[in-house]
TIZATOR-299095 format. One record per residue (C-alpha): residue in three letters; x, y, z. Coordinates in Angstrom, 2 decimals, m for minus. Example, Ala and Ser with C-alpha at 12.3 -4.5 7.8 and 13.67 -1.06 7.14 Angstrom:
TIZATOR-299095
R   residuo        px        py        pz
R       Ala     12.30     m4.50      7.80
R       Ser     13.67     m1.06      7.14
//
This chain:
TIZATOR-299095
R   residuo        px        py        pz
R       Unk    147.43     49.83    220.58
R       Unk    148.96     50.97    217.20
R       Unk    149.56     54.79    216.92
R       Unk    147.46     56.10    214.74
R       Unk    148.39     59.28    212.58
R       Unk    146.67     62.73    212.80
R       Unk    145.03     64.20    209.90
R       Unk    146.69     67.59    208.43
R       Unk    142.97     69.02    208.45
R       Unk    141.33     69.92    211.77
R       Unk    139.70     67.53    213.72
R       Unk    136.23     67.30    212.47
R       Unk    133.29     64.58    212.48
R       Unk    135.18     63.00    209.46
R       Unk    138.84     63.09    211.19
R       Unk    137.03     61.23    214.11
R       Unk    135.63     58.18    212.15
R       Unk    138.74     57.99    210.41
R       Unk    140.94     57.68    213.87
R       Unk    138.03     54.58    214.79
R       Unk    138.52     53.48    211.72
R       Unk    141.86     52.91    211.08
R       Unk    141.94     51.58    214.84
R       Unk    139.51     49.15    214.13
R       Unk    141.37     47.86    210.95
R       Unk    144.30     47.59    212.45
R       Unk    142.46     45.53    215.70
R       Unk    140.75     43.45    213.28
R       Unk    143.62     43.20    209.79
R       Unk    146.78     44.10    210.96
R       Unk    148.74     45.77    208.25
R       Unk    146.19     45.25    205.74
R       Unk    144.48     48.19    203.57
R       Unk    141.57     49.35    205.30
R       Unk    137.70     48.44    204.09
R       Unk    135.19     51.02    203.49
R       Unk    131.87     50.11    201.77
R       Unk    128.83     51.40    200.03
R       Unk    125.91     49.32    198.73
R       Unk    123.68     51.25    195.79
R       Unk    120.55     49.08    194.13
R       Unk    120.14     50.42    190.69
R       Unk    116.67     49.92    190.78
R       Unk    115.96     53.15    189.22
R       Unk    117.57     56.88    189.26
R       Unk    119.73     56.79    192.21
R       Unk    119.14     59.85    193.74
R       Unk    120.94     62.43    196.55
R       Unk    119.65     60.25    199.67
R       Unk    121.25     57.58    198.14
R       Unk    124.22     59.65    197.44
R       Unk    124.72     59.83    201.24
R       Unk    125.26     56.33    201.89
R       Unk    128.11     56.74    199.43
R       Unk    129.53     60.23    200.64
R       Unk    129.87     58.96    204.30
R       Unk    132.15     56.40    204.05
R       Unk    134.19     58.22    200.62
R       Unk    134.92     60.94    203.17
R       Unk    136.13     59.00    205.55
R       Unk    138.44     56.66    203.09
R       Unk    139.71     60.24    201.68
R       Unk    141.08     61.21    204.94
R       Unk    142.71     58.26    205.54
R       Unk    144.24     58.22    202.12
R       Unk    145.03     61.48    203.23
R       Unk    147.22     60.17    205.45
R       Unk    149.22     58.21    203.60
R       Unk    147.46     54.59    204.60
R       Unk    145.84     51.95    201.51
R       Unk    142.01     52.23    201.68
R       Unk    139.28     50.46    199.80
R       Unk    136.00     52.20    199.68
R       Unk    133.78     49.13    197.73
R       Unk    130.71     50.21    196.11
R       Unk    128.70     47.36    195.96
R       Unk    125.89     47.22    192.90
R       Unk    123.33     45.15    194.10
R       Unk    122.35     44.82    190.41
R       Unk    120.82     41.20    190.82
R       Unk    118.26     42.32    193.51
R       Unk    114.87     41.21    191.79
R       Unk    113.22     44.20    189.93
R       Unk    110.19     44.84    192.34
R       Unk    107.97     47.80    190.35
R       Unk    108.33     50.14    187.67
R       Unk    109.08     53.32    189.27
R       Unk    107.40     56.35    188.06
R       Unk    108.98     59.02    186.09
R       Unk    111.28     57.19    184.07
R       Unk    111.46     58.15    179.87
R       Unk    110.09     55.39    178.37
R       Unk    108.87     53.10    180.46
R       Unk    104.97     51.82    179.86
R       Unk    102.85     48.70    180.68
R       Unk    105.72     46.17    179.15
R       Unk    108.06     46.72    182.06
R       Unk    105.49     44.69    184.54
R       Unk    105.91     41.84    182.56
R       Unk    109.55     41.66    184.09
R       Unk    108.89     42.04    188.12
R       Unk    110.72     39.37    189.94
R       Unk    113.43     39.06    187.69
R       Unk    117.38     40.53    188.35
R       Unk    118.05     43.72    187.44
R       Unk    120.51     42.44    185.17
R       Unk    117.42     40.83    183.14
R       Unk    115.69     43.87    182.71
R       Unk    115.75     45.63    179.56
R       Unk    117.25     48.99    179.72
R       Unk    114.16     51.97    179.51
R       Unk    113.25     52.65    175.84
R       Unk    116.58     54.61    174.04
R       Unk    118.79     53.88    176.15
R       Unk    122.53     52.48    175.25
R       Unk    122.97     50.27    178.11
R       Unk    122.46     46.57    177.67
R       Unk    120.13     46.21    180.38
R       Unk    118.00     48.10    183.32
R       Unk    120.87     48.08    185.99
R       Unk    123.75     49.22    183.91
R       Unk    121.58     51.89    182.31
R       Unk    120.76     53.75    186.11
R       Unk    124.34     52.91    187.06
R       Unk    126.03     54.56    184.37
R       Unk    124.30     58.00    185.57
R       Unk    125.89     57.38    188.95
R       Unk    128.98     56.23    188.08
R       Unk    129.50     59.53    186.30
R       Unk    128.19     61.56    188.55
R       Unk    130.90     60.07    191.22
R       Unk    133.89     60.82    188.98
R       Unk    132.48     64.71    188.36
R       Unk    132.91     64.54    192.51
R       Unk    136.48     63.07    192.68
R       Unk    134.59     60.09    194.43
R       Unk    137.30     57.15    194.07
R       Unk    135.92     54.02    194.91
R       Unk    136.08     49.78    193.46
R       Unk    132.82     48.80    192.04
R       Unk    131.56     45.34    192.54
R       Unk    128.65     43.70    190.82
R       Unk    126.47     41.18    192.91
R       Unk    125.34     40.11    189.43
R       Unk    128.91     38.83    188.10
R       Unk    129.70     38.12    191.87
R       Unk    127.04     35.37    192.39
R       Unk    126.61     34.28    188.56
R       Unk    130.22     33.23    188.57
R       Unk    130.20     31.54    191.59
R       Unk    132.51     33.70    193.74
R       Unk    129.79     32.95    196.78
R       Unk    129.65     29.93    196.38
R       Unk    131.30     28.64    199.74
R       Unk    129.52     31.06    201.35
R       Unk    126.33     30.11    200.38
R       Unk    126.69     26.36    201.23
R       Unk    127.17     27.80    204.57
R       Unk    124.41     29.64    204.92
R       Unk    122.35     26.94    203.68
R       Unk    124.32     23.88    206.35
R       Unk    123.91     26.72    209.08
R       Unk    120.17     27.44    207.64
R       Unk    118.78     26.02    211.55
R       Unk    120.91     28.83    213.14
R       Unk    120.50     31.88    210.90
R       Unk    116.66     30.51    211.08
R       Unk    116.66     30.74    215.07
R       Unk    118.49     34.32    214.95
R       Unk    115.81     35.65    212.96
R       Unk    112.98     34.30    215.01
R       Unk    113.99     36.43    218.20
R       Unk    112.75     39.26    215.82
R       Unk    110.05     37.67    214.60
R       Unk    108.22     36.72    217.58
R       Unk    108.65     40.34    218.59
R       Unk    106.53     42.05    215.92
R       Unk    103.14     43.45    216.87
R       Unk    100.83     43.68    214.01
R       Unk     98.67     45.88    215.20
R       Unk    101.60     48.36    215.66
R       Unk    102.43     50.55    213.15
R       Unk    106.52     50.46    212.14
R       Unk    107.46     54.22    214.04
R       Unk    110.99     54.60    211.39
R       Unk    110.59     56.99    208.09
R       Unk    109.47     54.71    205.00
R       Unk    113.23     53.03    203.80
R       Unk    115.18     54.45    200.85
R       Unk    117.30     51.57    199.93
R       Unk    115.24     49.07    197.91
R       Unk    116.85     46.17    199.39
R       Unk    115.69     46.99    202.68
R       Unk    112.28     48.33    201.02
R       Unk    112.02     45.05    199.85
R       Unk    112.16     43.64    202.87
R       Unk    109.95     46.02    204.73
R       Unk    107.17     45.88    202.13
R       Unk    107.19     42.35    201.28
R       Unk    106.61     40.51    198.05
R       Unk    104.18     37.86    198.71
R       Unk    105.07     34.32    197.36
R       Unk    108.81     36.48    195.76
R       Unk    110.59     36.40    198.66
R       Unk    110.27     36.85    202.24
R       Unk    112.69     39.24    203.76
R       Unk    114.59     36.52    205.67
R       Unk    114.06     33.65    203.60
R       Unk    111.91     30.96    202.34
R       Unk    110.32     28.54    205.04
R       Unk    107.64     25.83    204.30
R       Unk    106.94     21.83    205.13
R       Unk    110.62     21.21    204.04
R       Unk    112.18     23.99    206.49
R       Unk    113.24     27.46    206.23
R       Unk    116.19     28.44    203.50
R       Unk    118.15     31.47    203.68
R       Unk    118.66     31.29    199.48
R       Unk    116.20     31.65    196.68
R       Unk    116.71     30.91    192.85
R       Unk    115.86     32.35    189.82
R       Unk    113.32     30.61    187.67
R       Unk    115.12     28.26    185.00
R       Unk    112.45     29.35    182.88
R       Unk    110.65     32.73    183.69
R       Unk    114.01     34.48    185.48
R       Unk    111.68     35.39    188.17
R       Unk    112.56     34.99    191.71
R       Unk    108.79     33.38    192.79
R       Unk    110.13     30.53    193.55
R       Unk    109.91     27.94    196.67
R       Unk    112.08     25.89    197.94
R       Unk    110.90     22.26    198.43
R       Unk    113.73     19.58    199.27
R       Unk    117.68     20.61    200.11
R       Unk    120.55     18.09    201.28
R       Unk    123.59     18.67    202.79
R       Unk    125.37     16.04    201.76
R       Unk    124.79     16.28    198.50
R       Unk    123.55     19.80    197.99
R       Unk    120.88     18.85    195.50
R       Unk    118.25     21.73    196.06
R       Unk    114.98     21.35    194.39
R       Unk    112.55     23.81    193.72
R       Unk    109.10     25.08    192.36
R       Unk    108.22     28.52    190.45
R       Unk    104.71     29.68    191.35
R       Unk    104.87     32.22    188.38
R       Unk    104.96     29.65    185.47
R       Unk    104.78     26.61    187.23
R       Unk    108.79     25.39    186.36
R       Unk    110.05     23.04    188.59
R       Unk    113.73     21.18    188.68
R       Unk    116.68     19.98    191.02
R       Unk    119.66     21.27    191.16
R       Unk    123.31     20.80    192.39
R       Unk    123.57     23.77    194.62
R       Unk    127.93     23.41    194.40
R       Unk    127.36     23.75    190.60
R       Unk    124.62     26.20    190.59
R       Unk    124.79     29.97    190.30
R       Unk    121.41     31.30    188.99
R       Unk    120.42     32.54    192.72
R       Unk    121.28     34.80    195.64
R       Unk    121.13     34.54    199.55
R       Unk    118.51     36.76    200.90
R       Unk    118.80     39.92    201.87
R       Unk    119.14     39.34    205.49
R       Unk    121.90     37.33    204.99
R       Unk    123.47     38.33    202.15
R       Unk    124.47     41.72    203.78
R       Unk    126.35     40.66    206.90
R       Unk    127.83     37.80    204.33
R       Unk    129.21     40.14    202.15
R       Unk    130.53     42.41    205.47
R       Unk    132.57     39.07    206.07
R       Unk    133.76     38.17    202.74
R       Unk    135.23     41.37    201.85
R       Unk    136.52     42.51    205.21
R       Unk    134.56     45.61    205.48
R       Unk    135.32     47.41    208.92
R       Unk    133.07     50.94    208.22
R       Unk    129.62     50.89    207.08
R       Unk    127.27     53.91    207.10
R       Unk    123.67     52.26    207.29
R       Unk    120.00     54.35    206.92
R       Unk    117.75     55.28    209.79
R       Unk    115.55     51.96    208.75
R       Unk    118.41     49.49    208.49
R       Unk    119.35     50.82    212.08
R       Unk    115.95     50.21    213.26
R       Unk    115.41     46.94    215.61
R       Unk    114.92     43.74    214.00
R       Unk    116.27     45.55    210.80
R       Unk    119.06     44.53    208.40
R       Unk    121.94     45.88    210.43
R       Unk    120.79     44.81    213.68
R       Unk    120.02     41.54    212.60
R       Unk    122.85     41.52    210.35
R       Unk    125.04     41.64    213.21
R       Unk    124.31     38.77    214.90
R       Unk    124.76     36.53    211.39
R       Unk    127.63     38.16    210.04
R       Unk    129.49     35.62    212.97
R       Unk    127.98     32.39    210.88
R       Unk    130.68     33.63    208.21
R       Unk    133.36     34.23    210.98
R       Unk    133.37     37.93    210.77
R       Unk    132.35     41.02    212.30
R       Unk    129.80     43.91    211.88
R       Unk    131.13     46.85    210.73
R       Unk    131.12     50.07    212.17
R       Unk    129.26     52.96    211.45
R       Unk    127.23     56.00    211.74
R       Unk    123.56     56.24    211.34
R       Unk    122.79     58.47    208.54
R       Unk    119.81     60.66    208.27
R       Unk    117.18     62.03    205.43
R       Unk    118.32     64.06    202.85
R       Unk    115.74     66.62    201.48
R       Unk    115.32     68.63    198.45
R       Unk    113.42     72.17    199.09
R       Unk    110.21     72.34    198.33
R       Unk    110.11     68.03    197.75
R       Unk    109.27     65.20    199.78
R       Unk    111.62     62.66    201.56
R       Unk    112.88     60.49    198.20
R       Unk    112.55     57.09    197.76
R       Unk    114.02     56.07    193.93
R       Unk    110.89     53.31    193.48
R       Unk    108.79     56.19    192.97
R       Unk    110.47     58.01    190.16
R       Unk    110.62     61.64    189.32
R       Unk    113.24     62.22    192.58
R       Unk    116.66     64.42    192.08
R       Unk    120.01     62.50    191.24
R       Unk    123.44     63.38    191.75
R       Unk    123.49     64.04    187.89
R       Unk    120.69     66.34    188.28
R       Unk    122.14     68.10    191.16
R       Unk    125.51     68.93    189.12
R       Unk    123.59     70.31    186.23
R       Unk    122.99     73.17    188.32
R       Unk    126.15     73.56    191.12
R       Unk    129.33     73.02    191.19
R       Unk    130.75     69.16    192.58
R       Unk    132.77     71.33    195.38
R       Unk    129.37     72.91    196.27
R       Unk    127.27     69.36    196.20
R       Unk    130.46     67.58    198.13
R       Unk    130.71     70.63    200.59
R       Unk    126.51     69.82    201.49
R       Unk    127.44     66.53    202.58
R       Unk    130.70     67.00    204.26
R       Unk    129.77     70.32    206.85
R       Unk    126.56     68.14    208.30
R       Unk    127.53     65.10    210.35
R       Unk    125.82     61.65    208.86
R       Unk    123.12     62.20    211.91
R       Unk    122.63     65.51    211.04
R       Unk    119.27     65.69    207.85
R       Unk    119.74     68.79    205.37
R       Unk    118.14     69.53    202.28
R       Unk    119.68     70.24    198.83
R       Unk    118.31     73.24    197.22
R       Unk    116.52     73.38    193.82
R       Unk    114.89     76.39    194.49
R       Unk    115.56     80.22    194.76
R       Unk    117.81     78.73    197.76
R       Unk    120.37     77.33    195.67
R       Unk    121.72     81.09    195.50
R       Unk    121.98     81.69    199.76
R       Unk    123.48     78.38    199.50
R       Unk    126.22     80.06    196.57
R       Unk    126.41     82.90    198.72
R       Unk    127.33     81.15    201.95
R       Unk    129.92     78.98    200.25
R       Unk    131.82     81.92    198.44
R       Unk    131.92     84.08    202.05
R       Unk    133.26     80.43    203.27
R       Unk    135.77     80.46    200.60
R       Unk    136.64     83.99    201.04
R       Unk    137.50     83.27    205.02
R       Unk    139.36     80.63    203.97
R       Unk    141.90     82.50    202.04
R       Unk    141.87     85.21    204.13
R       Unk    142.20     83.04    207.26
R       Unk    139.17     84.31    209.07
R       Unk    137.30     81.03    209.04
R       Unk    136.44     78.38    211.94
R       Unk    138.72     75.13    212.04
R       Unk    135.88     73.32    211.57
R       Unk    134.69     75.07    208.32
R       Unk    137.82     74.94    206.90
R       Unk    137.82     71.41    207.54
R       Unk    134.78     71.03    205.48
R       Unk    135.87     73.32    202.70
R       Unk    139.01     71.69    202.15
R       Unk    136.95     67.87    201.87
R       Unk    134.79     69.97    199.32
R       Unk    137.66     71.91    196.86
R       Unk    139.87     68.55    197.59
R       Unk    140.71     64.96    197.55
R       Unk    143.92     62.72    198.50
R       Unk    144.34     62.64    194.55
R       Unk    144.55     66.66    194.60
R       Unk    141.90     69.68    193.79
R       Unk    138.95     68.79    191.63
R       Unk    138.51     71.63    189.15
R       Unk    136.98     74.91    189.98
R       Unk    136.03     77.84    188.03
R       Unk    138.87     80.30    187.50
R       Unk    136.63     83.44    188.52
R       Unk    133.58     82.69    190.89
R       Unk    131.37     85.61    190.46
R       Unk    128.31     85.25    192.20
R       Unk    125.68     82.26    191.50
R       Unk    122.75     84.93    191.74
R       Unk    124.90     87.59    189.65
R       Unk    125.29     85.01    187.28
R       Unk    121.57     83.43    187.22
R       Unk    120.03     87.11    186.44
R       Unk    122.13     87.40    183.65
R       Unk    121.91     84.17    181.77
R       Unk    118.09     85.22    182.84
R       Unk    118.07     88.26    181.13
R       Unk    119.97     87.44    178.18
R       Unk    118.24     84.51    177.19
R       Unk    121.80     83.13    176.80
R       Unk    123.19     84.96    174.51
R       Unk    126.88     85.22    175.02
R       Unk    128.07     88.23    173.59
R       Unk    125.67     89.86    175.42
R       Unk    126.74     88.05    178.75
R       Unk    130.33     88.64    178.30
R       Unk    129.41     92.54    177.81
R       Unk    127.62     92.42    180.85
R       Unk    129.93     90.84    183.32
R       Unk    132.58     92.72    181.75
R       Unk    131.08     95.83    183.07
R       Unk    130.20     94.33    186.79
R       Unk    133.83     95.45    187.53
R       Unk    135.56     97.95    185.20
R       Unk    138.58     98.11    186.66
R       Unk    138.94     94.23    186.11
R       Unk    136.94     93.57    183.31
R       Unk    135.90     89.64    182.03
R       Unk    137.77     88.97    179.00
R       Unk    135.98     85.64    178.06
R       Unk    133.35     83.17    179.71
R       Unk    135.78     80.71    179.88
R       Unk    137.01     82.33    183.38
R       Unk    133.74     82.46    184.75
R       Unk    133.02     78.61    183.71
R       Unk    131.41     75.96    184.97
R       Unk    129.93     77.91    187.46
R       Unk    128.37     80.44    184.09
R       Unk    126.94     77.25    182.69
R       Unk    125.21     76.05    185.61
R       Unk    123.51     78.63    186.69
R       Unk    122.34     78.79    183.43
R       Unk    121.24     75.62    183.06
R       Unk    119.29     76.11    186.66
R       Unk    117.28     79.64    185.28
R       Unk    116.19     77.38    182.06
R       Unk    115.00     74.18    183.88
R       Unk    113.69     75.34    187.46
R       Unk    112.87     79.13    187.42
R       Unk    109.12     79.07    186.04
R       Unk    108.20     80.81    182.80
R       Unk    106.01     83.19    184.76
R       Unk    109.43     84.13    187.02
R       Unk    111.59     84.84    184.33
R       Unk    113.15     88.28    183.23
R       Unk    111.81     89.93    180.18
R       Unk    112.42     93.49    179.38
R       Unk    110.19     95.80    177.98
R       Unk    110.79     96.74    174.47
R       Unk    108.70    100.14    174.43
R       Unk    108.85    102.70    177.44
R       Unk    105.63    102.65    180.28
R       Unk    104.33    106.39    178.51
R       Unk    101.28    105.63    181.03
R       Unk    103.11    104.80    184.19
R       Unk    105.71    107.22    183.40
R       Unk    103.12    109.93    182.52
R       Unk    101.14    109.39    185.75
R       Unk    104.36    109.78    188.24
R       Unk    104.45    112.48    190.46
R       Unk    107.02    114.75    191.26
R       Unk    108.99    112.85    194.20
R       Unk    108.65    109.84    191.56
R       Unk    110.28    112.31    188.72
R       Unk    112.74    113.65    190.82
R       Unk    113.90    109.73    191.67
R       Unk    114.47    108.68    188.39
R       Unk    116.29    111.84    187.35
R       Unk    118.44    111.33    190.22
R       Unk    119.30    108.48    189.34
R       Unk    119.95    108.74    185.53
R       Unk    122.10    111.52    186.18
R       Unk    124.03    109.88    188.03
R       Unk    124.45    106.19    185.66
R       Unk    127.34    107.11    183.79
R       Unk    129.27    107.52    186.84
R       Unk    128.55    104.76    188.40
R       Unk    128.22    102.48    185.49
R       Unk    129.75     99.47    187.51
R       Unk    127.82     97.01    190.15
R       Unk    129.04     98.49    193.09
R       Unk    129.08    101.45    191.77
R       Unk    124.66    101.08    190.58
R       Unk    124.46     99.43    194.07
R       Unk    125.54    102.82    195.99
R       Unk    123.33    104.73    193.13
R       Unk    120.08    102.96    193.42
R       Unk    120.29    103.16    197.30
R       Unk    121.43    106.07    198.01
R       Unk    118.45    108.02    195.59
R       Unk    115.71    107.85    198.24
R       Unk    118.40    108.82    200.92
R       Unk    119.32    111.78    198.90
R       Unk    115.80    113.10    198.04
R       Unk    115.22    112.56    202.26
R       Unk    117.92    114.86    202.80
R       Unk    120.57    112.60    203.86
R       Unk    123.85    111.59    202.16
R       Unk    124.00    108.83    199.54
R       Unk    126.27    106.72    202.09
R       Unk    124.49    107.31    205.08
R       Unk    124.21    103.95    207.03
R       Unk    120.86    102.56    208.13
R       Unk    121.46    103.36    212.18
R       Unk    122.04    106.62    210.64
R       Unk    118.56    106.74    208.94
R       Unk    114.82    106.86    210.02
R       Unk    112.82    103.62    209.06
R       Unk    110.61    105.17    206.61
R       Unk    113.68    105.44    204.19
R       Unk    113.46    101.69    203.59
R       Unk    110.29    102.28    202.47
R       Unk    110.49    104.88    200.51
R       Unk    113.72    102.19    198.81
R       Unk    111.40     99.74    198.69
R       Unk    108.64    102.26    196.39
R       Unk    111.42    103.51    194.68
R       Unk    113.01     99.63    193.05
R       Unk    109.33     98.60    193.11
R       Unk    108.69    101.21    190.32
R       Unk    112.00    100.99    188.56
R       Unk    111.14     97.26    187.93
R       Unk    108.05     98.34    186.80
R       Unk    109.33    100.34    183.83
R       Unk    112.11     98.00    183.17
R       Unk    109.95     94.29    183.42
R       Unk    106.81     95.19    184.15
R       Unk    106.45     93.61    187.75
R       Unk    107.18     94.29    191.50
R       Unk    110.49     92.54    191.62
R       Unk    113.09     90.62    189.42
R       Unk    116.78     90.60    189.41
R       Unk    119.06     92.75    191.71
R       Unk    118.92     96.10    190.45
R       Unk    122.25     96.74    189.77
R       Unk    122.64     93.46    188.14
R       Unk    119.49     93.92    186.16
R       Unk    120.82     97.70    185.29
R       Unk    123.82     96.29    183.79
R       Unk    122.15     93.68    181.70
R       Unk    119.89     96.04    180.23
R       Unk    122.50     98.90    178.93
R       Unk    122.88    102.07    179.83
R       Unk    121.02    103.34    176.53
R       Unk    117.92    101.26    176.81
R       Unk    117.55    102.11    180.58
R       Unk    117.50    105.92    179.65
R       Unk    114.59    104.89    177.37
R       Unk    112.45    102.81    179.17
R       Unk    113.08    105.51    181.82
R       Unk    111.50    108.27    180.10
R       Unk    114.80    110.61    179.11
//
């Protein structure tokens, strides 16, 4: 048994796969650089579920790079997967698309605009950058240029001489299937495996073609339409003359399968074929390929026809977006990785996936959320420096700030996500006025340009203008309340003069924090810092009446930003107007 080398970081769910692993490599490849693999279908916007199935294994591959072994993590694009529907939500795309169902993705034209040559390279270029913004390293490997060049070609002469026993695998799981029962997994997010589970009609069976002349485990493309409707009628071994017929536009010809390379092994097969050909030892696979009778079980069994082994490999659950249904990329209109970073940092987005084991479902926030999520990773990063956190936490934060390659850029000066959101709120923008704002947040330290508080500045920006509603956002009032402020009471007078009399001294956000809390104390009798076990519960309430009309004469509703924050932004002049001094 070789000895295998501990990780610097704390043993965590990612440490563990890693010590399998590299066991397993070393069991199965002696000396060899370990296989990792991925497998994305750029079918349409590849979106955070998908991301998972690529986050699992690049974790694991980073800690073992981390320890100073050669790892592969393969990406696979299953770009020549037929294009099975036009998903919805796309820019562009209208009736014309149709037209093109059953062809590769390769064959596709790109949606209208775009500058990719065709529909695959257009939804993998989106990805592609995405995974470099994340310090994702990985080989990518086109099915597309991998069967049109005739790289498989071995392999699938084997599959098609060993047809009779792939054939016999996959009727143990066929004869099992009870129509009348409906399938008890989540609906699939991979579209290969959708693919399979939906069906195609005469396109392609999930596990292969089988008529009068026998069942096939490969299907070609049209030589005329590019569409995968085709049948196969007559194969022999000897010679490996295939013929076929196209149900779409009627095309028929034979075919020297050892010359031939406009076709792919199904899906069944091609999987566990590929698992063999590359040498691929871990494998993260979806709750549906996991399923019985699915493409991993099954998978399992055939990858031994190409003389290798399954891999191993977690099961990986759902991953949600608040306020969203479970994704699925055929129906459009889903958030990607790209979408995701417009809005959070890649530590943030890397840290989501790496604290939650791949069993473990969590959702990705969109949503007011996205700032207790900002708030929960800076008191992470906070215990980290000062040494306060768990070993398992700072196992996770170090796979989110860092890779074997080094530290993927941060922002110099994290000030808080929310902090940050109210302002770009309230200022429409406008960057003189931000950078006099978060100047004053902390005048003994004051901002001396956005550049320090950057990326993080930009994206929270960037989430106020494209998922905070129009009817949520921040506008001040231009002109003072002279009705509300007219029909105030005393306690109400006596609040606000307490509290402008006190702004210039505690024109700072801690300093407006302790101000605008400790005015109800103070009229109550109690000192400004008195702590709540020190207080009676009606003082909360009579905090809660007290911001409830202060954003009242500052926006003109029952809540908005933090006070302080929302102090700040405003100005100390303009508050004393809209105040009433």
């Amino acid at each position: 048994m070789p000895i295998v080398a501990q990780s610097t970081e704390t043993t965590d769910w990612v440490s563990r796969f890693a010590d399998e692993v590299i066991e397993e490599s070393e069991r199965r490849a002696p000396g060899k650089p370990v296989v990792v693999a991925s497998g994305l279908s750029p079918s349409g916007p590849i979106h955070l579920g998908n991301l998972r199935e690529v986050m699992t294994p690049h974790l694991v591959a980073d800690e073992i790079r981390r320890r100073g072994r050669q790892v592969r993590h393969l990406i696979s694009w299953d770009d020549y997967d037929r294009y099975r529907k036009v998903p919805n939500g796309v820019d562009g795309v209208d009736g014309t698309w149709a037209e093109h169902i059953g062809k590769p993705l390769t064959s596709v034209p790109a949606p209208k605009g775009s500058a990719h040559p065709n529909w695959a390279e257009h939804f993998k270029a989106a990805m592609v950058d995405a995974l470099a913004e994340m310090g994702v390293e990985f080989d990518g490997i086109s099915q597309t240029e991998q069967y049109t060049s005739g790289v498989y070609r071995e392999q699938i002469l084997h599959a098609m001489k060993h047809r009779g026993d792939i054939d016999a695998i996959l009727a143990q799981y066929r004869t099992k299937k009870d129509p009348a029962k409906k399938p008890q997994s989540q609906k699939p997010v991979d579209e290969a495996e959708l693919e399979a589970a939906e069906g195609s009609g005469a396109a392609a069976e999930d596990d292969g073609s089988s008529g009068s002349a026998g069942y096939f485990p490969y299907k070609p493309f049209c030589g005329q339409c590019e569409k995968d409707l085709t049948t196969v009628t007559a194969y022999d071994d000897d010679t490996t003359e295939l013929s076929y017929t196209c149900t779409a536009c009627g095309f028929a010809e034979t075919v020297a399968l050892n010359e031939f390379n406009r076709g792919k092994l199904v899906w069944k097969v091609d999987w566990p074929m590929r698992w063999a050909y590359e040498g691929v030892v871990f494998e993260p696979s979806g709750v549906d390929h996991s399923s019985p009778g699915s493409s991993f079980q099954v998978g399992g069994q055939i990858v031994g026809i190409f003389g290798g082994k399954q891999p191993i490999g977690p099961m990986y659950a759902f991953v949600g977006i608040s306020g969203m249904a479970k994704m699925s990329s055929s129906k459009g209109g889903v958030p990607t990785p790209e979408d995701a970073l417009k809005i959070m940092e890649p530590q943030l987005l890397r840290w989501l996936y790496a604290r939650r084991r791949p069993n473990q479902s969590f959702k990705i926030a969109f949503d007011q959320e996205i700032q207790r999520l900002y708030d929960e990773w800076d008191k992470l990063d906070a215990k980290v420096t000062d040494g306060s956190a768990l070993p398992a936490d700072v196992a996770a934060h170090s796979r989110a700030v860092r890779t074997a390659a080094g530290e993927l850029p941060r922002t110099p000066r994290p000030m808080p996500y929310r902090t940050l959101a109210s302002v770009a709120d309230i200022t429409a923008g406008a960057e003189d006025q931000t950078l006099r704002i978060l100047s004053e947040l902390d005048p003994t330290d004051p901002l001396s340009s956005l550049d320090a508080v950057r990326p993080r500045l930009d994206k929270a920006e960037a989430w106020i203008n494209t998922h905070v509603p129009a009817d949520q956002r921040t506008i001040v009032r231009d002109e003072p309340d002279a009705e509300l402020l007219k029909s105030l009471d005393e306690q109400a007078q006596g609040s606000l003069r307490l509290l402008l009399d006190g702004l210039a001294d505690h024109w700072s956000l801690d300093g407006l924090t302790h101000l605008v809390y400790g005015v109800p104390k103070v009229q109550a009798g109690f000192p400004a810092d008195a702590t709540p076990k020190e207080l009676p519960p009606e003082i909360k309430t009579a905090q809660r009446s007290f911001f409830a009309l202060l954003y009242h004469l500052l926006v003109g509703r029952d809540t908005g930003p933090r006070l302080p924050t929302l102090l700040l932004a405003v100005g100390q002049d303009r508050v004393r107007a809209l105040l009433g001094e």
